[in-house]
BAKOLFI-655874 format. One record per residue (C-alpha): residue number from 1; residue in one letter; z, x negated, y negated. Coordinates in steps of 0.001 Angstrom, whole numbers, plus 500000, padded with zeros to 6 digits. Each point is the difference from the previous one (the first is absolute). Layout:
% BAKOLFI-655874
SITE num residuo      Z      X      Y
SITE NUM       A      Z      X      Y
...
This chain:
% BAKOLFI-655874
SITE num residuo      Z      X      Y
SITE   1       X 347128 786425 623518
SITE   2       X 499025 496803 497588
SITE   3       X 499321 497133 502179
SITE   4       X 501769 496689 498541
SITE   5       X 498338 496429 500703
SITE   6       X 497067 501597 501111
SITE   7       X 496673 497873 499457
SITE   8       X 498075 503163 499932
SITE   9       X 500868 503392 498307
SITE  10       X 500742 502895 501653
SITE  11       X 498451 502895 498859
SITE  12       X 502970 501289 498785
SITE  13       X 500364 496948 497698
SITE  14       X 496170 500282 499207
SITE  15       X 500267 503569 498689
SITE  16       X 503334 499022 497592
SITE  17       X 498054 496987 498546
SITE  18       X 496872 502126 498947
SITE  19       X 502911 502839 498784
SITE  20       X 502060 496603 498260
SITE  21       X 496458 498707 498297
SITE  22       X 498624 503572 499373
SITE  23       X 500125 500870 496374
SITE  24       X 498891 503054 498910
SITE  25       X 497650 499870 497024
SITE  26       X 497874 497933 501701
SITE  27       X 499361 503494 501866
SITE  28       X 497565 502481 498046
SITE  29       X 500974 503228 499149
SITE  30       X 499385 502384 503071
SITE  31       X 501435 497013 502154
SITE  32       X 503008 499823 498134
SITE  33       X 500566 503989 499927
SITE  34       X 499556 499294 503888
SITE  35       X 502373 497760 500388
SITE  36       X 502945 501798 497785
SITE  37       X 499471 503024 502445
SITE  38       X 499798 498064 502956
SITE  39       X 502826 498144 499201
SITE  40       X 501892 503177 498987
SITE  41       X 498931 502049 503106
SITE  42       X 500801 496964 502353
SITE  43       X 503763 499779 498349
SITE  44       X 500366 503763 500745
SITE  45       X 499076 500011 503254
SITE  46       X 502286 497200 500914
SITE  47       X 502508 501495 498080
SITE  48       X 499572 503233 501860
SITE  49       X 500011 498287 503424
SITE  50       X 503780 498404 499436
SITE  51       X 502894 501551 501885
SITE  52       X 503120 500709 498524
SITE  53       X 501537 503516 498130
SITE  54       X 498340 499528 496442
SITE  55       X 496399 499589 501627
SITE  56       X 500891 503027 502562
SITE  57       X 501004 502035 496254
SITE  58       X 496544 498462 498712
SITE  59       X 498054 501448 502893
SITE  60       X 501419 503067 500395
SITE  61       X 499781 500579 496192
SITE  62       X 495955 498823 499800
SITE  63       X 499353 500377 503530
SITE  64       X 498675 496865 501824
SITE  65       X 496223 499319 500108
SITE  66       X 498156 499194 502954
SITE  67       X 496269 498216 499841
SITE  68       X 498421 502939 501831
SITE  69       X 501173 502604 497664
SITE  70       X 499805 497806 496362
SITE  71       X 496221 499079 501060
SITE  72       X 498550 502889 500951
């Protein structure tokens, strides 16, 4: 949870200050290819991890991934 009128950030507001000032052609090119999958495979897992019917449908359609078996 974002602290408010905080003197000192929490690392939670840390990490979405870098993400607000990030911009990304000031990465180089493998970096950047990084981050688009990282970014991508982050969104997907979260995705995957919500509750509800349509995610159930989504899971049971692509199966859901676990670390141990997707890093193998």
């Amino acid at each position: 949870m974002l602290k408010k009128n905080s003197t000192s950030p929490s690392a939670v507001n840390a990490i979405a200050g870098f993400a607000d000032r990030a911009v990304s052609t000031s990465l180089k090119p493998d970096a950047r290819k990084l981050y688009k999958r990282n970014i991508l495979d982050g969104l997907g897992w979260a995705i995957s991890a919500l509750p509800g019917a349509p995610f159930a449908a989504l899971r049971d359609q692509f199966g859901f991934c676990t670390i141990k078996s997707r890093y193998k």
